[in-house]
C-alpha positions as CSV (number, residue, x, y, z in Angstrom):
1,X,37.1,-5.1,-21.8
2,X,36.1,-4.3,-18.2
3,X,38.6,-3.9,-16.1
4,X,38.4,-5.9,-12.5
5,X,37.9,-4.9,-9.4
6,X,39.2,-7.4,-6.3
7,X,37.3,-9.9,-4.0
8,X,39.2,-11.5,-1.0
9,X,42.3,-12.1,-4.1
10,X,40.2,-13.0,-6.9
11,X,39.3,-10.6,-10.1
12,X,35.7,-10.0,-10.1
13,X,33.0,-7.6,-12.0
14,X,29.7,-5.8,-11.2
15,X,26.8,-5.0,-12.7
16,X,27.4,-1.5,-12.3
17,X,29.9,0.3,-14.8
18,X,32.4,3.1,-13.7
19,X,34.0,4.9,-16.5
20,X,37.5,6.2,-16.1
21,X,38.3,9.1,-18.0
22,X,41.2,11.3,-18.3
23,X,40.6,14.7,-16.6
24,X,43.0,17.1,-19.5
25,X,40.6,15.8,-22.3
26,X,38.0,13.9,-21.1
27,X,38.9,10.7,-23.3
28,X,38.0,7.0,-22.1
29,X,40.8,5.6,-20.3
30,X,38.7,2.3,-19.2
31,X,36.1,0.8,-17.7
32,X,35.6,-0.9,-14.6
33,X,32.6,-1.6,-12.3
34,X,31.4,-0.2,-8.6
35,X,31.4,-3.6,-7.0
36,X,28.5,-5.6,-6.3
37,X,27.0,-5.7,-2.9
38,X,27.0,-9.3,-2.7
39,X,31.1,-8.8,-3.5
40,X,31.5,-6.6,-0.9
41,X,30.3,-8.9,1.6
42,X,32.4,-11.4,0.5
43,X,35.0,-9.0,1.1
44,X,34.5,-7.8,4.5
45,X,33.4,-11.5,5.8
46,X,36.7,-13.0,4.5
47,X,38.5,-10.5,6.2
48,X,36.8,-10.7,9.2
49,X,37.9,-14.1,8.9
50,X,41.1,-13.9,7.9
51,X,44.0,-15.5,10.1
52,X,46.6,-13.5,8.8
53,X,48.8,-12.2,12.8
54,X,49.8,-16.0,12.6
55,X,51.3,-15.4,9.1
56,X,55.2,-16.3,9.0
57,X,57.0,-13.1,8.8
58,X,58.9,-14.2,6.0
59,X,56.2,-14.7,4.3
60,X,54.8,-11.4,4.8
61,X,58.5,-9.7,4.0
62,X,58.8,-11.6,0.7
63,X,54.9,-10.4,-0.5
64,X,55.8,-7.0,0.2
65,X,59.1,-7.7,-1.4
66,X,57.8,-9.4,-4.8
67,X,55.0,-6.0,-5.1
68,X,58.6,-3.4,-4.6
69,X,60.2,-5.3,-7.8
70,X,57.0,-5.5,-9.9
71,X,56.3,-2.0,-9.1
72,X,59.6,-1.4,-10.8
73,X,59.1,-3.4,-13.6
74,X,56.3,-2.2,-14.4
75,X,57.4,1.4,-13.6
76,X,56.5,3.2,-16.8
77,X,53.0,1.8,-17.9
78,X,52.0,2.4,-14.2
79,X,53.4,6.1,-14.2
80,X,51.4,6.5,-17.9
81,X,48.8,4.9,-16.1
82,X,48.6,7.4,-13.3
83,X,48.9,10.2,-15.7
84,X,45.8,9.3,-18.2
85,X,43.5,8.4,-14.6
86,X,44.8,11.6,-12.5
87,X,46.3,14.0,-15.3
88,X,49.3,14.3,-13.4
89,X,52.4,15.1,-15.8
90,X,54.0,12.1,-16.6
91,X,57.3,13.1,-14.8
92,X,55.8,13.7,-11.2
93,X,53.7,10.1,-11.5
94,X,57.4,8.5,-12.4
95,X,58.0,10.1,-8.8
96,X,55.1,8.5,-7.5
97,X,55.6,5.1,-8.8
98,X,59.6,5.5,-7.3
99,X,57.5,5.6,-4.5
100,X,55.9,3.4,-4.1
101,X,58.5,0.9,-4.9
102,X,60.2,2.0,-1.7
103,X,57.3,2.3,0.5
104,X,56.8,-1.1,-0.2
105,X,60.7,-2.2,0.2
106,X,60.6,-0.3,3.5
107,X,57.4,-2.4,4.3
108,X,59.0,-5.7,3.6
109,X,62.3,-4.5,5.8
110,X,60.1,-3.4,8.8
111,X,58.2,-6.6,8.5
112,X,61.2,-8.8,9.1
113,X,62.2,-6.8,12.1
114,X,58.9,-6.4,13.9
115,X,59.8,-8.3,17.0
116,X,58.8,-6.1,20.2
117,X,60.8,-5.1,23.2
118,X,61.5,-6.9,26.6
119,X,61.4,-4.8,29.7
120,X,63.1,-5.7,33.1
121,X,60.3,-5.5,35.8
122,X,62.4,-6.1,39.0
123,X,63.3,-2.1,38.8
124,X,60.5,-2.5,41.8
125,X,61.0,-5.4,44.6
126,X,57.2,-6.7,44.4
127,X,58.1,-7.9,40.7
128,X,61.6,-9.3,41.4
129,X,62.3,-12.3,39.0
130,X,59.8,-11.4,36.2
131,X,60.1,-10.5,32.4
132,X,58.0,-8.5,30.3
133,X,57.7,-9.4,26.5
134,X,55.6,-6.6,24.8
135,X,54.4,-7.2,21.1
136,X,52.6,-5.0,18.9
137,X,49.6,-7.2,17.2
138,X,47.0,-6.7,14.9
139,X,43.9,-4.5,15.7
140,X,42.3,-6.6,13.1
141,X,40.9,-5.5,9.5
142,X,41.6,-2.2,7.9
143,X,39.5,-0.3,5.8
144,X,41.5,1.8,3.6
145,X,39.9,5.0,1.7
146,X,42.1,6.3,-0.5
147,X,41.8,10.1,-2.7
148,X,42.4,11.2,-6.4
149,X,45.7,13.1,-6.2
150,X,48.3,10.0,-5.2
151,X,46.3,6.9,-6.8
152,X,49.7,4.8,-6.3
153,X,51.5,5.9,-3.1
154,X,48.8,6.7,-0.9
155,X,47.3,3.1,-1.3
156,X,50.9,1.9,-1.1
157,X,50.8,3.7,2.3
158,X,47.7,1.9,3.6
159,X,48.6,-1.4,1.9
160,X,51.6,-2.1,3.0
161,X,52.0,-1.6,6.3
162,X,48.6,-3.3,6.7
163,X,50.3,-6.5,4.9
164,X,53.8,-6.1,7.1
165,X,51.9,-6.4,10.6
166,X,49.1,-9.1,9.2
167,X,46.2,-6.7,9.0
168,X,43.9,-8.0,6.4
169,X,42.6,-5.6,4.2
170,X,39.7,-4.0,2.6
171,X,40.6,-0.7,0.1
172,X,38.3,1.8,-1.2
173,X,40.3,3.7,-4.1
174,X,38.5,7.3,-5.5
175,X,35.8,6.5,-7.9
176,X,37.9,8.7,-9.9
177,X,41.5,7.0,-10.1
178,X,41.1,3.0,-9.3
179,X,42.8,1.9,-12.1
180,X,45.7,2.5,-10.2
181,X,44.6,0.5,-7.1
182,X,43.4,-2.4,-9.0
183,X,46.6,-2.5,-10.9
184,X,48.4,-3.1,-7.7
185,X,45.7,-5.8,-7.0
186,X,47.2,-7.4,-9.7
187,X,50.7,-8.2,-8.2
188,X,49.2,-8.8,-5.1
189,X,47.6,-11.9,-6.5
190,X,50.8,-12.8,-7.5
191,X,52.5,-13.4,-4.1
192,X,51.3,-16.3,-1.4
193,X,49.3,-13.7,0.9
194,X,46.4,-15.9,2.0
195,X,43.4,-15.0,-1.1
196,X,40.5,-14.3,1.4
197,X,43.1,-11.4,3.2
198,X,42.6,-8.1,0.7
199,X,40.1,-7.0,-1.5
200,X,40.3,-3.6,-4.0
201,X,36.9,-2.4,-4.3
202,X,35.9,0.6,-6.4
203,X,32.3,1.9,-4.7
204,X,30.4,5.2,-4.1
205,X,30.7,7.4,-1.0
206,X,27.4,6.1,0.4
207,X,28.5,2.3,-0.1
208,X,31.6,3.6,1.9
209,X,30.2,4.9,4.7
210,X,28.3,1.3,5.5
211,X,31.8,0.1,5.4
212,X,32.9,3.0,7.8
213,X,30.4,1.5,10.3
214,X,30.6,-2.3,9.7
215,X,31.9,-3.9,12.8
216,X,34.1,-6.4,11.3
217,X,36.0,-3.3,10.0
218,X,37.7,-2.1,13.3
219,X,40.8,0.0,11.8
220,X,39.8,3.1,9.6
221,X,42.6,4.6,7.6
222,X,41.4,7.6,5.5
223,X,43.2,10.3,3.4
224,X,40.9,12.9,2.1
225,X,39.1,16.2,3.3
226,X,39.4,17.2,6.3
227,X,35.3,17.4,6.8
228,X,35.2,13.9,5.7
229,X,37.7,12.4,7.9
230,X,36.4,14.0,11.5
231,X,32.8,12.9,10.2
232,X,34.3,9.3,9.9
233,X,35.9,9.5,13.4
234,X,33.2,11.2,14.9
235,X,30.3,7.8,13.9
236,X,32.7,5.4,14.8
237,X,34.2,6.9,18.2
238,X,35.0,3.4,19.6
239,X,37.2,2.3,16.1
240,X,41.0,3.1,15.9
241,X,40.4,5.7,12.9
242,X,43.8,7.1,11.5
243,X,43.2,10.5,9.6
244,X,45.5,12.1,6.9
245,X,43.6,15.3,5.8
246,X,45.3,17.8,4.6
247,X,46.2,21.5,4.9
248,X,47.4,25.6,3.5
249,X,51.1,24.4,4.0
250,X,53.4,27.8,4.3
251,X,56.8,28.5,3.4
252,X,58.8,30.8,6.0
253,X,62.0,33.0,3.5
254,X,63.8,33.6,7.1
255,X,66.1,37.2,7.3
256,X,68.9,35.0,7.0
257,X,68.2,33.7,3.4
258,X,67.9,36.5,1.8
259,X,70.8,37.2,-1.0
260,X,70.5,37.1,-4.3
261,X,71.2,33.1,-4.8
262,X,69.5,32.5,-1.8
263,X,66.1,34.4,-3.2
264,X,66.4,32.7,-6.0
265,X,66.6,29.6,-4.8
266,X,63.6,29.4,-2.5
267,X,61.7,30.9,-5.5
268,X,62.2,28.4,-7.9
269,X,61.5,25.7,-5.1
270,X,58.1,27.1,-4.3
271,X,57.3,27.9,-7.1
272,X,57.8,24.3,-8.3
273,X,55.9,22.9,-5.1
274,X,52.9,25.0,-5.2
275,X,52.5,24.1,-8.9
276,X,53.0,20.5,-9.1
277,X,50.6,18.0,-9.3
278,X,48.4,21.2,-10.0
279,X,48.9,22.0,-6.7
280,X,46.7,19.0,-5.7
281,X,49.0,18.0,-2.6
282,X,48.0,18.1,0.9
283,X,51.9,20.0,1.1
284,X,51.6,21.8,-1.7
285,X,53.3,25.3,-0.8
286,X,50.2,27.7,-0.6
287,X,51.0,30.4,1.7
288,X,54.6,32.4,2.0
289,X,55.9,34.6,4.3
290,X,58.8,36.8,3.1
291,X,60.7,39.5,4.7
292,X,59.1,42.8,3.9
293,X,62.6,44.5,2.7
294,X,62.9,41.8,0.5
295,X,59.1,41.2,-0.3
296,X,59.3,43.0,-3.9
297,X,62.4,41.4,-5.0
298,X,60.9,37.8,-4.2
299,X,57.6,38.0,-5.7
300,X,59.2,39.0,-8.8
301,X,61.4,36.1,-8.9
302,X,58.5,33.9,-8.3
303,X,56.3,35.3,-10.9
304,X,59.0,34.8,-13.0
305,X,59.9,30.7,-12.0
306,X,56.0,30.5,-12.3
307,X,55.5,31.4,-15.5
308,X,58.9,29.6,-16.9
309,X,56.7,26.3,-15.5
310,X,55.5,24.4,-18.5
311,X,51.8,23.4,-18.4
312,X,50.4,21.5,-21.2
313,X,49.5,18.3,-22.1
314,X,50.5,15.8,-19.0
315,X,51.9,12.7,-20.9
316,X,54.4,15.3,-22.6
317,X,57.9,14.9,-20.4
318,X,58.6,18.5,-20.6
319,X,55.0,19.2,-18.9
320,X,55.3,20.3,-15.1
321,X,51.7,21.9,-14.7
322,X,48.3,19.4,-16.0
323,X,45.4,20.1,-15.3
324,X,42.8,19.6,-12.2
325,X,40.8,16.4,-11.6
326,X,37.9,17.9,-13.1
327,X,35.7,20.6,-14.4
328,X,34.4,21.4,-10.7
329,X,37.2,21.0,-9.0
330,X,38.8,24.1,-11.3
331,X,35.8,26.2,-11.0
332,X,35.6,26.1,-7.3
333,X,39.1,27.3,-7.1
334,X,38.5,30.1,-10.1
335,X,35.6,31.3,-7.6
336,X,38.2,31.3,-4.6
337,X,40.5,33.4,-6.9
338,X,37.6,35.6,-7.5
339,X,36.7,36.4,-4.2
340,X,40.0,36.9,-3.2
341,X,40.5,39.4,-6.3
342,X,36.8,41.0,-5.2
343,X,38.4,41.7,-1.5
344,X,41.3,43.5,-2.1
345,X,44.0,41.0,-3.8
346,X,45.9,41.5,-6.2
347,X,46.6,39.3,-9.2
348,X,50.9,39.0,-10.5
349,X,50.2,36.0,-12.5
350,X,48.0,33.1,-14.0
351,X,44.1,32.8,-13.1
352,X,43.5,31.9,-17.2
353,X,42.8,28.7,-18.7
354,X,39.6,26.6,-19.4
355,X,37.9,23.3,-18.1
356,X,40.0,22.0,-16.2
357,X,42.8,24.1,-16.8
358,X,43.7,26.7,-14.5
359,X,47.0,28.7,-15.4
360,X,49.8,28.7,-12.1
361,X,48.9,31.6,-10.6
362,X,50.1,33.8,-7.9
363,X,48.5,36.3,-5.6
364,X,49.6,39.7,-3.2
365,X,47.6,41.9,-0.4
366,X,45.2,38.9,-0.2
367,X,43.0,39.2,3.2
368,X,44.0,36.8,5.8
369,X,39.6,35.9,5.7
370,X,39.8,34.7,2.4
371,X,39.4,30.9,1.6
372,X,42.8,30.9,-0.8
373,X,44.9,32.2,2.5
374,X,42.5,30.3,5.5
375,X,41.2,26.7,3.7
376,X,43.1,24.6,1.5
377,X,42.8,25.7,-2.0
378,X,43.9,22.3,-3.5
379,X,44.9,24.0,-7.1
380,X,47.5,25.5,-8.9
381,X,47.8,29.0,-6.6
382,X,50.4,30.9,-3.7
383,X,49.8,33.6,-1.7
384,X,52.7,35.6,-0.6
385,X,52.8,37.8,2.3
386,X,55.4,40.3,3.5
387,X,56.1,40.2,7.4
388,X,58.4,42.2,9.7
389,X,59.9,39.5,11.8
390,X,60.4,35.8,12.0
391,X,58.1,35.8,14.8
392,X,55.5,37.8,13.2
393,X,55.9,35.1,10.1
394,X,55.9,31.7,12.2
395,X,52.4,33.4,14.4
396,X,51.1,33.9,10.1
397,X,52.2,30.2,9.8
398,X,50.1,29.3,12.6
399,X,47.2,31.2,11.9
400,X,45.6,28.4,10.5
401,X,43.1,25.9,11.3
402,X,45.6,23.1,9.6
403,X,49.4,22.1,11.2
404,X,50.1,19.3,8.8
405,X,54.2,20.3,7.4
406,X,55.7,23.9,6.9
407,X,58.9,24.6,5.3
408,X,61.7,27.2,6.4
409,X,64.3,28.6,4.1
410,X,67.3,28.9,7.0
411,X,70.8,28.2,7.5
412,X,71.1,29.3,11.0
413,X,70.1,26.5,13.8
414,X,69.1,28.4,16.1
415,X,66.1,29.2,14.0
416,X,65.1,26.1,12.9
417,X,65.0,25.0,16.4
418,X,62.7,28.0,17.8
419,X,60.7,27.4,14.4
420,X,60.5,23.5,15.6
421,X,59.7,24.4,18.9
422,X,56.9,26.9,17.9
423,X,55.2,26.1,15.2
424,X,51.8,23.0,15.4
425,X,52.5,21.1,12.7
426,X,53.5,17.4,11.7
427,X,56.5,18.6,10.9
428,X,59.1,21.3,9.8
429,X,61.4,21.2,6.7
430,X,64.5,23.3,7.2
431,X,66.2,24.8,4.0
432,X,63.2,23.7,1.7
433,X,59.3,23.8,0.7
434,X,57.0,21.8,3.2
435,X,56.5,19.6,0.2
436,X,59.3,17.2,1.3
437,X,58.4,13.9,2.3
438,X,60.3,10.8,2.8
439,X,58.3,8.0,2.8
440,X,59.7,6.1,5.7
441,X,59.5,9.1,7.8
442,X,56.5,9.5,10.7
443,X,53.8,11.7,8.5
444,X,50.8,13.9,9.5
445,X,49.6,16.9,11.4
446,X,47.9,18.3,14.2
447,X,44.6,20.5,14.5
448,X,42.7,20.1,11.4
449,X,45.4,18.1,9.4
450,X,44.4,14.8,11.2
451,X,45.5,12.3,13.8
452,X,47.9,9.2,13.3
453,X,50.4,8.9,11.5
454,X,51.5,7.5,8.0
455,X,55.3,6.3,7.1
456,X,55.5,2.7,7.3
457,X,56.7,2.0,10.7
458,X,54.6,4.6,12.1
459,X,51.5,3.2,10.4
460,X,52.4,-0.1,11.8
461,X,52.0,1.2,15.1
462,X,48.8,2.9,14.5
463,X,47.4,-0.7,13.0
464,X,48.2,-2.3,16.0
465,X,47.9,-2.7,20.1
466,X,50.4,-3.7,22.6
467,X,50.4,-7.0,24.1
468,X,52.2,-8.1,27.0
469,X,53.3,-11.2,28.1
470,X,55.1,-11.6,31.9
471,X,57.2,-14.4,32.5
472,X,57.8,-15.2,36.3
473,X,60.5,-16.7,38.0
474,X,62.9,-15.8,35.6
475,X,67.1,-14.6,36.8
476,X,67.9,-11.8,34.8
């Protein structure tokens, strides 16, 4: 059985098969189809002509509503779903399917409050008497491109606020995870969202990019590479194009958080949220800075919490560590291992494994030049660098093309607020990895890491314009 893709609401199939198969042992998960081209311009046409910004709120709320609670029920084959497309252990896609369900609650919550401000205007004497109603509205439709790691929750995140504003819709999941996607598609087509106002279309890169410059497509959302997104943004300068890239997030061990417990402690956490997921997470902890009187003591515990992680096979519960999305994806990283080892690095743990396994590993004395410290290595590795002095540690934190989240291990205040003031990033997490993220909260970076900004609300705002309507001769 071929699975569907979706056409303005409606299941559809194309000629063109796409086989889904799971990246630990390459097995047939199912199949599905690229969709057609004569599908796709049903899809983008409908949405073009879509009247979805006159949509009752409640309407919209109770959509995003009925997806949160079949989400839920259908928590555990979507998380096994997850795990046989992406190879993610079965625990961390329970996460993401948690997830999801509250991105979408959030969704419904925002939409049922989205009413914009009124502002006074008779602070000046020329505009005594008049009112100023300012809305946020549509842009029109978005095109959502979606990646491999988060198959669920990052669609959730360009679906749902898209749906809570009015935004029709048009979503391009990774060729390599849609199953996911289209899953969703199927409680979509469950609620009364008008049919020609979203489509789920698995496609090729190439077939993407004509979507990236179709004019009936004003709003890009895309979360991927970083060389991919600015390429987006830079052919389609006049679209509103809302990037989520990526980044080397670091962890800053402050001189304050250094007893015993407290080593401890930030070890195991890192160690946990470089590993996850395979490391494949934009916040995925890939660079540390540790105080150098403590330097020894901390990479030992870390080796340590490393290699207690259990890697394995992915649908096992007691699996924290799968494998990578494919065969290339681990070799690219063994060959930034090796040329980190070839310069000078030195190897505590891990760099073992086959296909697409690649063992947790952990690396010292690793030259700031190489691509595991400067690019992001998107797989299972840390770096950990002794430094002399906060300051020296938030300047190595910086020293980075990407500012997307870093975390600092602090109790003191007064740290976390010159760390907040100092550091370009999206954002900082205080007393834990930079792998935190609430899903209501405004999310992204600066530099390298993107521009925009996911979380629901904050996506709202990037989906839509202001729109202002004066009222005259009004006593206030």
């Amino acid at each position: 059985m071929t699975v569907p893709y979706w056409v303005a609401g409606k299941p559809s199939t194309g000629p063109t098969p796409l086989e889904v198969r799971h990246p630990g042992d390459g097995h047939l998960v199912a199949t599905t189809s690229l969709a057609s081209t004569s599908d796709i311009e049903t899809a983008v046409a409908t949405a073009h002509a879509a009247d979805t910004a006159t949509l009752p709120a409640h309407v919209r709320a109770d959509a995003l509503t009925h997806v949160s609670a079949r989400l839920a029920e259908r928590a555990e084959e979507l998380a096994r779903l997850i795990t046989a497309e992406n190879g993610k252990p079965v625990r961390w896609a329970r996460t993401e399917v948690t997830r999801a369900v509250s991105t979408f609650r959030l969704a419904a919550e925002e939409a049922r409050r989205w009413s914009g401000d009124l502002q006074r205007l008779d602070t000046d004497p020329g505009s005594a008497g008049r009112l100023a109603l300012v809305r946020r509205v549509s842009r029109g439709p978005v095109l959502g491109i979606t990646p491999f790691n988060f198959p669920l929750n990052l669609v959730a995140h360009k679906v749902a606020p898209a749906i809570a504003v009015g935004a029709p819709f048009v979503l391009k999941p990774a060729p390599a995870t849609p199953l996911s996607a289209l899953a969703l598609g199927e409680i979509l087509a469950e609620t009364d969202l008008p049919a020609g106002s979203w489509s789920i279309l698995p496609t090729t890169n190439e077939v993407a990019a004509a979507l990236v410059a179709d004019p009936r497509l004003p709003v890009v959302s895309f979360t991927g590479s970083a060389e991919v997104g600015w390429r987006i943004r830079d052919t389609v300068p006049r679209k509103q194009v809302v990037l989520e890239l990526g980044g080397n997030a670091a962890a800053v061990v402050c001189p304050d958080y250094t007893g015993a417990t407290d080593l401890a402690h930030a070890a195991s956490r890192i160690a946990t949220f470089a590993m996850y997921s395979a490391g494949q997470s934009c916040i995925a902890v890939q660079r540390v800075f540790v105080p150098r009187s403590h330097y020894r003591a901390f990479v030992d515990l870390l080796v340590t919490a490393v290699d207690a992680l259990a890697t394995g096979d992915p649908f096992d519960d007691a699996t924290e560590v799968g494998p990578l999305i494919d065969t290339a994806a681990a070799q690219r990283v063994r060959q930034w291992i090796a040329e980190a080892l070839d310069a000078g690095a030195t190897l505590r743990t891990g760099n073992n494994g086959a296909g697409t396994t690649l063992a947790p590993t952990v690396l010292t004395d690793v030259p700031r030049t190489a691509r595991v410290h400067r690019d992001e290595v998107f797989g299972p590795v840390v770096v950990v660098d002794p430094v002399d002095s906060l300051d020296e540690a938030l300047a190595g934190v910086d020293d980075s093309r990407f500012g997307l989240q870093a975390g600092l291990f602090t109790r003191d205040l007064a740290t976390a607020f010159h760390a907040h003031a100092r550091l370009a990033v999206g954002a900082v997490i205080v007393g834990d990895v930079p792998s935190f993220r609430a899903d209501q909260m405004p999310y992204g970076g600066v530099k390298d890491s993107g521009a925009g900004r996911e979380g629901v609300r904050s996506a709202m705002h990037d989906l839509t314009d202001d729109r202002v309507l004066v009222l005259t001769g009004i006593t206030l």
